[in-house]
Steps between C-alpha positions, in 0.01 A plus 500: 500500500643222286673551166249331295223736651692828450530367151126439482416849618711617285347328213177600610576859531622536152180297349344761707645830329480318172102468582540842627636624163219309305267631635636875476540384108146304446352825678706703228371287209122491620486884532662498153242223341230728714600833299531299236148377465383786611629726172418193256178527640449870460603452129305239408186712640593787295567264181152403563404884516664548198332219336152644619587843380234637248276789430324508863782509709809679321479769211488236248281565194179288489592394148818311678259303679474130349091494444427166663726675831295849520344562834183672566359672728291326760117525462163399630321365211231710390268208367424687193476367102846601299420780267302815491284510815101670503508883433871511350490753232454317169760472240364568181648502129461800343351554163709644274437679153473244183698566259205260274162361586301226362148403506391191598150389456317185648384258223265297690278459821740306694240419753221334190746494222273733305667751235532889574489720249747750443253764563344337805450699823798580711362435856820643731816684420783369384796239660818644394765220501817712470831320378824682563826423294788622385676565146853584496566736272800669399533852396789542253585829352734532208684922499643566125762738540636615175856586393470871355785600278546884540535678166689807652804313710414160323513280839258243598261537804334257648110576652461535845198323729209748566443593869300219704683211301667259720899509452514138557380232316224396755206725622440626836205214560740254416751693698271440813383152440851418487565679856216338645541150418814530661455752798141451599480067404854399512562348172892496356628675265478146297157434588421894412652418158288171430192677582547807259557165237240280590226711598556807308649379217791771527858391507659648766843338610615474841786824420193725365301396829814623713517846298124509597590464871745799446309684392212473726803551802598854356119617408340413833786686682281815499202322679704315733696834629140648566417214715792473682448903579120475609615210747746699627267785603228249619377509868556088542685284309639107464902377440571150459795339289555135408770275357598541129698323273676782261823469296518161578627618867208577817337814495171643674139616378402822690144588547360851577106469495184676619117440442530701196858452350819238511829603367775149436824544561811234399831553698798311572497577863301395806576817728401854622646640215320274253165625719662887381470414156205356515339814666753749523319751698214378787180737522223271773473208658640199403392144557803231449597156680751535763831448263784724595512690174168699599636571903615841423084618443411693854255313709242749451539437075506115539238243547663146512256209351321316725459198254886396526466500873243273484751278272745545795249392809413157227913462545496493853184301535673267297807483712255347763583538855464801725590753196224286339272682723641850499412422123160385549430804698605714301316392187179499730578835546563622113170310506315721725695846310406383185131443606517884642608599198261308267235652701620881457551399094126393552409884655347305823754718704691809455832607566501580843353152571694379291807651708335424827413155435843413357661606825481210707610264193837702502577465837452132485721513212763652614541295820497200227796649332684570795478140598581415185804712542613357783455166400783222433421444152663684243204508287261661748771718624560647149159569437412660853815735433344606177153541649590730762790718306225597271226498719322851360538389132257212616190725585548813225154313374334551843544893426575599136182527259563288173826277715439099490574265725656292218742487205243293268514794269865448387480107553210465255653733205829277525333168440463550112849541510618238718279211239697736170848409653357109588434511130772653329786563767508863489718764278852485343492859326496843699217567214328150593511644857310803423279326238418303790456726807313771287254233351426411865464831565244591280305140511473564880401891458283449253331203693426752795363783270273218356611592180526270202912481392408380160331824432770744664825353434471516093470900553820472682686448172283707317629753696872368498476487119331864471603710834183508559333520870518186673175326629424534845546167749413681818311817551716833538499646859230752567693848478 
């Protein structure tokens, strides 16, 4: 071999390792570039998940929903008109007492024009056109207390208020109307102030309003302890807590409801021990979503809501893909539960068929959430974990009289509240806090009880003002 061709092979054999060594390096940067896309990919799917997040598939409120971007439920068009349909119930305004009455005579034949007499024949009963209106009216009462001069020690003394008289300078109905603009219809204290001045003609000003709200906090404390107490010892009851702005810093609105009673809580804290305070001692069963602050409830006390799973199978549908279907299949399968259940609410079966037929529909639940378990996605992993650690708390409805399959209760007695701190963006004052949380308290109570709150809550200060006994919101407990 020549000199020129060992330099040739030579050459050759080092544009060979240099080839060799580019392609070691090219097969380095594609599996880099191939990990690469393959994380930039699995964010930008779960920015779009994020940007898809509302009410249906997370535990968003609805009212954070944008209202052209709400989804419904699918259904099959009925075909029927909008409005009431044949055989609804009629809703009919009732007459109420006049206060004046008028008679009003025809003066002619409006068929021939002829005149009628006044004392021509009444054929028919009377048409009673009834107008309803309203005067606002202020009640102002002046108190002339004297300054006596004693003729024995020759000091002055001033005359006191008789019993019944109202310590402050507004009455108890003005007292409430005050507390229920702003409890029950979310009006500021501003707003509360204007209408006092423009509709009642009584100059209020926005520090007099706040003394109001005060004062209202430390009267209704009374009422609100007793419903806190008779949801304590009830059989079933609701929690639920939602974001608060207090103080200027984040705090949380706690919720302890039944189908009789809700008691509001405001705390700084998001946690087991807020829960405590909230309900410091836990008498039945409880129905809550599956946040960590309630874990610490025994299976056989807990019943998990069924509506925020649904929200979670929406999630993974959403994902698409094969946890899209572990999704789909499990909605169908809250489907077929909730169907069950309708039907036992409906008295078509009873409890053991209700247990029997609910059976199967467990099973093929729980082999969903073991899949989901086991399944690549974080998503689907985290939510068959949660399925199957508390397992029993999903079924306590199956076999507890009075348990629900849902947490509605709780959701539906926060959603005043949620629109009050859209409104007015929550508390800054400890007594602002309790003005608010015991207004909710007895707005929601008094809701249940179907009783009217602008006829109970002016003898709350009546009975402030007097020590007198307070009203009753909910019934006392047999025995």
């Amino acid at each position: 071999m020549t000199e020129a061709e060992k330099r040739i092979l030579a050459e050759l054999a080092a544009e060979n390792a240099r080839l060799a060594k580019l392609v070691v390096e090219s097969a380095a940067e594609n599996a880099r570039l191939t990990k690469l896309v393959a994380e930039l990919a699995a964010e930008v799917a779960a920015l779009r998940a994020r940007l898809g997040v509302d009410s249906s598939n997370s535990s968003k409120p609805p009212s954070s929903d944008a209202p052209w971007a709400k989804r419904r439920p699918p259904r099959t068009p009925s075909g029927k008109r909008p409005g009431g349909q044949p055989g609804h119930k009629p809703q009919q305004r009732v007459m109420l007492e006049a206060t004046d009455a008028f008679d009003c005579p025809a003066a002619h034949c409006k068929h021939c024009g002829v005149d009628l007499p006044e004392d021509s024949v009444v054929a028919g009963r009377d048409h009673v056109h009834q107008v309803i209106d309203v005067r606002w009216v202020v009640e102002v009462v002046d108190y002339h207390m004297p300054l006596h001069k004693c003729d024995g020690c020759g000091k002055h003394t001033r005359a006191w208020l008789p019993a019944g008289v109202p310590r402050s300078s507004f009455g108890p109905q003005l007292h409430a109307l005050g507390a229920m603009l702003q409890g029950e219809f979310h009006f500021s204290r501003q707003e509360t102030a204007r209408f006092f001045s423009d509709i009642l003609g009584a100059h209020v000003s926005v520090g007099a309003v706040q003394s109001m709200c005060d004062r209202t906090a430390i009267a209704l404390r009374p009422a609100c302890d007793d419903i806190l107490q008779q949801l304590i010892e009830a059989s079933t009851k609701h929690a639920d807590e939602t974001g608060w702005r207090h103080g200027g810093k984040r705090a949380w609105l706690w919720v302890l409801a039944s189908q009789t009673c809700a008691y509001f809580h405001i705390d700084p804290e998001r946690s087991r021990e807020a829960f405590g305070r909230l309900c410091p001692e836990l008498k039945g069963v409880l129905h809550t979503d599956r946040y960590s602050a309630y874990w610490h409830v025994l299976d056989e006390w807990h019943q998990l809501c069924h509506a925020h799973l649904r929200r979670d199978d929406q999630s993974l549908i959403d994902l698409g893909g094969a946890v899209g279907e572990i999704g789909k299949a499990l909605l169908a399968e809250s489907n077929a539960m909730f169907s069950l259940w309708h039907r036992f609410v409906a008295s078509e079966i009873d409890r053991a068929e209700l247990r029997t037929e609910m059976l199967p529909i467990q099973e093929r639940v729980r082999v969903l959430a073991q899949r989901a378990q086991g399944h690549e996605h974080k998503k689907a992993r985290a939510l068959g974990k949660s399925m199957l650690k508390h397992w029993p708390s999903l079924w306590r409805f199956v076999e507890v009289e009075g348990v629900e399959p849902t947490n509605n209760t709780a959701e539906r007695d926060l959603r005043p509240s949620v629109i009050h701190k859209r409104k007015n963006g929550g508390t800054r004052s400890e007594l602002g806090a309790c003005f608010q949380a015991r207004m909710q308290t007895v707005v929601a109570t008094a809701r249940k009880q179907g009783i009217s709150l602008a006829a109970w809550l002016p003898g709350v200060f009546d009975a402030w003002w007097d020590v007198v006994r307070l009203p009753l919101l909910v019934p006392e407990p047999s025995g």
